[in-house]
C-alpha atoms as a printed R data frame, in Angstrom:
    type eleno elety resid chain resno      x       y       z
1   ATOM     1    CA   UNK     A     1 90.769 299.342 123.714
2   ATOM     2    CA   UNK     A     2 90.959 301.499 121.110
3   ATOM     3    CA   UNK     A     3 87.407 303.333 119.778
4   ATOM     4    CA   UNK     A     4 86.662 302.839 116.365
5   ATOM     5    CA   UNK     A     5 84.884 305.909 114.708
6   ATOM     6    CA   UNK     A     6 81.603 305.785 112.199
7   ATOM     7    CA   UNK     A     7 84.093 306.307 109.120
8   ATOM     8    CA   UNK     A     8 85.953 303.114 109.845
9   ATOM     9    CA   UNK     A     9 84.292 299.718 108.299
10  ATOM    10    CA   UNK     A    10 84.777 296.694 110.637
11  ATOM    11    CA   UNK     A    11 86.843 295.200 108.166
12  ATOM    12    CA   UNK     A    12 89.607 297.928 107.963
13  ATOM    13    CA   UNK     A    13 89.217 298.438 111.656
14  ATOM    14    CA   UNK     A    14 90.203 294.617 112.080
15  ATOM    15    CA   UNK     A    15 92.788 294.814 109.453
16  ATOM    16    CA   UNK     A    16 94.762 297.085 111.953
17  ATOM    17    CA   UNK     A    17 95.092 293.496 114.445
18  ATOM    18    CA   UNK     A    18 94.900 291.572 111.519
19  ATOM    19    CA   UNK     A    19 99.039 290.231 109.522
20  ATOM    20    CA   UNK     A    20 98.145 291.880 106.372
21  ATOM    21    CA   UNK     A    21 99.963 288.752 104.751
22  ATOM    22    CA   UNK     A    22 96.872 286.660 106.098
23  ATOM    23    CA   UNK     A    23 94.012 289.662 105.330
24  ATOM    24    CA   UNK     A    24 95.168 291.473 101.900
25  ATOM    25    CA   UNK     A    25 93.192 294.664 102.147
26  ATOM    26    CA   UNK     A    26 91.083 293.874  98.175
27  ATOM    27    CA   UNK     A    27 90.433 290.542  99.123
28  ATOM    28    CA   UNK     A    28 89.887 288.857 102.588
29  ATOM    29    CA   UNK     A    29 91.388 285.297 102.937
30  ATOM    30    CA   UNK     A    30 89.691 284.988 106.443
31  ATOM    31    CA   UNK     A    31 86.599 285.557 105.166
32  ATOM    32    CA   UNK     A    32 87.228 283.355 102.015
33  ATOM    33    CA   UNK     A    33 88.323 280.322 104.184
34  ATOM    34    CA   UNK     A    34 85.268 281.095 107.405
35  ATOM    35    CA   UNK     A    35 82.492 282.440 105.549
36  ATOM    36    CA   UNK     A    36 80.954 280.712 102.557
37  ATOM    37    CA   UNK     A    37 78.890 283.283 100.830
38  ATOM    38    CA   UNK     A    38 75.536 281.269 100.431
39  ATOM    39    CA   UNK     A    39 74.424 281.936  96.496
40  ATOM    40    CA   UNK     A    40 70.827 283.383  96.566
41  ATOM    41    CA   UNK     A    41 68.435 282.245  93.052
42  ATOM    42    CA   UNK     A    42 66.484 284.430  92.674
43  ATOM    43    CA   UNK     A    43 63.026 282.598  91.094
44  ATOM    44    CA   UNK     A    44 60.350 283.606  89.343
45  ATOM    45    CA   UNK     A    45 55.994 283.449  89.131
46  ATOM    46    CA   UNK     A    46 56.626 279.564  87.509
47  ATOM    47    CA   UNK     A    47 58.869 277.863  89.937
48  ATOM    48    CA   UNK     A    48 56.340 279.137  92.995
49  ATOM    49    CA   UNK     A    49 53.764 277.912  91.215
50  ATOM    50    CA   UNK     A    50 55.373 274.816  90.127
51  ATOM    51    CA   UNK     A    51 56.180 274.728  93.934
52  ATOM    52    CA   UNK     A    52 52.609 275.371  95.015
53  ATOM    53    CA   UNK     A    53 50.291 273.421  92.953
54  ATOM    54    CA   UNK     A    54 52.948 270.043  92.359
55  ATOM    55    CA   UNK     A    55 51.350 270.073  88.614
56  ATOM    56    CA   UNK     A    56 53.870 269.218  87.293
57  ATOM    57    CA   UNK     A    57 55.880 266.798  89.426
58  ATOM    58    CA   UNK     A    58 59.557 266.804  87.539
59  ATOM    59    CA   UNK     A    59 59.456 270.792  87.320
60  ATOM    60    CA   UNK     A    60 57.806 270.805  91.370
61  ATOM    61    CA   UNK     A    61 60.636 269.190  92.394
62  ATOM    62    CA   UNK     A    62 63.083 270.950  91.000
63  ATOM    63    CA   UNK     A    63 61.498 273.917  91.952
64  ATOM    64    CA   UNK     A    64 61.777 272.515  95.787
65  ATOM    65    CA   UNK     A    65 65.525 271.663  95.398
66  ATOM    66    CA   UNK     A    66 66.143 275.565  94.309
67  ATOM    67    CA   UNK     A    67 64.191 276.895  96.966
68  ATOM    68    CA   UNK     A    68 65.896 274.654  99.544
69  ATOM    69    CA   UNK     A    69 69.094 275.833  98.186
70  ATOM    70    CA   UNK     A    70 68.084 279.507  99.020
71  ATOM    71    CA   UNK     A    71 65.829 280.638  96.762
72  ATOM    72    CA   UNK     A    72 64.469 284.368  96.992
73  ATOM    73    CA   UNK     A    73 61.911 286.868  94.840
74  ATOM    74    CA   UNK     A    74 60.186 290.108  94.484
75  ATOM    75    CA   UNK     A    75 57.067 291.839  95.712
76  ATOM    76    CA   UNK     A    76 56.126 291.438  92.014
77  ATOM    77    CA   UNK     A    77 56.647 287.919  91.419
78  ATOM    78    CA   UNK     A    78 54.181 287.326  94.704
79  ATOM    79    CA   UNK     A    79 52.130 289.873  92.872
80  ATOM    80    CA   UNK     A    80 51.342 287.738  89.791
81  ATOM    81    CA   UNK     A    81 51.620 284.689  91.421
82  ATOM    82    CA   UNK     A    82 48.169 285.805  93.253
83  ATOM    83    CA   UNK     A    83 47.098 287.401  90.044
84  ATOM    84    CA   UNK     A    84 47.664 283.347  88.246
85  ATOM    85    CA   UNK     A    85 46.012 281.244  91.190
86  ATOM    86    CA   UNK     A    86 42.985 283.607  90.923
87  ATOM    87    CA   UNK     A    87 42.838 284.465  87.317
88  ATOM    88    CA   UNK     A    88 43.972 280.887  85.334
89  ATOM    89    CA   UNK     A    89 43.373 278.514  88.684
90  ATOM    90    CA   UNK     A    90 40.499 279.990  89.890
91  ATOM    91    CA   UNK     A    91 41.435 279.476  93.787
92  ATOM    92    CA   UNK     A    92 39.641 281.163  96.127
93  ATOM    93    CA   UNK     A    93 40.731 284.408  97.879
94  ATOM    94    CA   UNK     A    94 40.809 282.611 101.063
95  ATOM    95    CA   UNK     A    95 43.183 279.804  99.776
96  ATOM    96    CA   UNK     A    96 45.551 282.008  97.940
97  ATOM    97    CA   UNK     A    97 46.177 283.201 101.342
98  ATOM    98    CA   UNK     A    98 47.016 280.415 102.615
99  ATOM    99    CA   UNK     A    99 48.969 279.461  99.915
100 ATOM   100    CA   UNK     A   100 51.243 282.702  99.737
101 ATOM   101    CA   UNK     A   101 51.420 282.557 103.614
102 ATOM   102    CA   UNK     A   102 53.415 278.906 103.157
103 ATOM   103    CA   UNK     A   103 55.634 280.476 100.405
104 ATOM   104    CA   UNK     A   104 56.986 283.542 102.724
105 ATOM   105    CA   UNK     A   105 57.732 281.003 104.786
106 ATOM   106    CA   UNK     A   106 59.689 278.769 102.618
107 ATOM   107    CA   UNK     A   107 61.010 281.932 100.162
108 ATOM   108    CA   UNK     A   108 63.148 284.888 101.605
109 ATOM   109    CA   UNK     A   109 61.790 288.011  99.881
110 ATOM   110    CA   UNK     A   110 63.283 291.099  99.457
111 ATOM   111    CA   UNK     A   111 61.518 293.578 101.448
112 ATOM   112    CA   UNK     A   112 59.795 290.874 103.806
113 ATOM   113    CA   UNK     A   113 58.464 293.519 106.401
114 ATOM   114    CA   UNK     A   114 56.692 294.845 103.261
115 ATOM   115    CA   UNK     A   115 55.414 291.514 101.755
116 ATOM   116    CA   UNK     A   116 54.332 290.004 105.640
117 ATOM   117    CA   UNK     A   117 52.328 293.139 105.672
118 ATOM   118    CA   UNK     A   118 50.988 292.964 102.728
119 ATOM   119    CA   UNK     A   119 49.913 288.980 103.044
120 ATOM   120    CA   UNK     A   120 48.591 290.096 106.454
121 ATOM   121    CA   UNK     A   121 46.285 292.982 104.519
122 ATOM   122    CA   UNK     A   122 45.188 290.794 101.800
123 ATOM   123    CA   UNK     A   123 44.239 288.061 104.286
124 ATOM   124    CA   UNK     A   124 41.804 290.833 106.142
125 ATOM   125    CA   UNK     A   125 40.635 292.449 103.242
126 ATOM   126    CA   UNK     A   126 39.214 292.503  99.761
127 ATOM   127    CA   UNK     A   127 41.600 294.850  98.314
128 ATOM   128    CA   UNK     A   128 43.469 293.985  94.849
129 ATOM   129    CA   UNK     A   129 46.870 292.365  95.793
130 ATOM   130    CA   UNK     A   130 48.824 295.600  94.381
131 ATOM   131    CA   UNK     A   131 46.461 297.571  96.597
132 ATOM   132    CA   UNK     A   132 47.568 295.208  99.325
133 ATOM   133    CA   UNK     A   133 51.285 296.031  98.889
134 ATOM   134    CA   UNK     A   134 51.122 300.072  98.200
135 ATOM   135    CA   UNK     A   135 48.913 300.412 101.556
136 ATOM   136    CA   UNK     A   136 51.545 298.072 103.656
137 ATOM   137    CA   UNK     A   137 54.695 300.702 102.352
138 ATOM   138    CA   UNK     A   138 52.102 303.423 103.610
139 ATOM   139    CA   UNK     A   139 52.065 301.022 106.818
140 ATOM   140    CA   UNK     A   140 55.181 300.000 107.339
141 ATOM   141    CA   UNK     A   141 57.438 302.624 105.876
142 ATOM   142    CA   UNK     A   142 55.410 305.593 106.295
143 ATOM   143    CA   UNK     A   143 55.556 306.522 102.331
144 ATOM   144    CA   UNK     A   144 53.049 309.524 101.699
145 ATOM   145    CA   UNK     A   145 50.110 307.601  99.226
146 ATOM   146    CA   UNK     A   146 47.576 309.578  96.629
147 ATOM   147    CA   UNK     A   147 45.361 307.605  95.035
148 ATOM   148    CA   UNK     A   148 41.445 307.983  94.129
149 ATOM   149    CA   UNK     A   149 40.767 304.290  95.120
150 ATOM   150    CA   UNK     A   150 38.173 304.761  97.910
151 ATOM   151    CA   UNK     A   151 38.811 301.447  99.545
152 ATOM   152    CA   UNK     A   152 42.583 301.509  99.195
153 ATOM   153    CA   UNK     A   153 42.178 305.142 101.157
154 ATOM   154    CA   UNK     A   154 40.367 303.578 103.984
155 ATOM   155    CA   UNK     A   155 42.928 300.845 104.307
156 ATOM   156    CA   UNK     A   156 45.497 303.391 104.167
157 ATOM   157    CA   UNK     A   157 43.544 305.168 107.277
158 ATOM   158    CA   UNK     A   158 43.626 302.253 108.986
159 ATOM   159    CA   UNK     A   159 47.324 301.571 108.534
160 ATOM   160    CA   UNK     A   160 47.941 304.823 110.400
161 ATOM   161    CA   UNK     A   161 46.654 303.593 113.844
């Protein structure tokens, strides 16, 4: 068998197997014909909320179809979605937990190591959410934090054991 080295992409190491009539180096019929690319929405604060609270049935349900269809966000977007339940709805810390706990489960999120840590931090804590996010980069990634925030700096302690 013949060793493939770093340089070489799978693709173009396959391609030397492959009847180039079939695989056309700029565009791959095999993987046109075996794998569907899956088309990722990416949604925003409103449909998570929509989602969440079922307020507004027609829009909650809509909301559910995109997400089922493979919806995915940002760190922000989780961000202000904690920063709406508490500010406009009120909810308690306790519930907005919960509540962003069942939407990493039904939302892929880019960075999810980042945002699982972060939901884990905010669960345990009473830090601010943002707070919650830079001090699970300083956990997760290692990423060098200055900040005068006393309690952010003792959660960022604790991240290091």
């Amino acid at each position: 068998m013949q060793k493939i080295s770093d340089k070489e992409s799978a693709f173009g190491a396959l391609a030397k197997y492959a009847n180039p009539a079939l695989i056309p180096f700029e565009s791959c019929a095999w993987e046109r014909s075996v794998v569907k690319p899956v088309k990722k929405i990416l949604i925003d604060t409103n449909v998570i909320l929509r989602c969440l609270l079922r307020d507004n049935e027609e829009q909650a349900q809509k909301a559910d179809e995109v997400i089922k269809a493979g919806a995915w966000t940002l760190p922000e977007v989780l961000a202000e979605v904690e920063h709406v339940l508490r500010t406009v709805y009120n909810v308690e810390r306790k519930d907005i937990a919960e509540q962003l706990f069942k939407a990493f489960k039904l939302i892929q999120f880019e960075r999810p190591d980042i945002m699982l840590r972060t939901l884990e931090i905010f669960n345990s804590t009473h830090l601010d959410f943002v707070d919650c996010i830079i001090a699970a980069y300083h956990g997760v990634n290692k990423v060098e934090v200055f900040t005068f925030d006393k309690k952010l700096n003792n959660q960022i302690k604790r991240e290091e054991k």
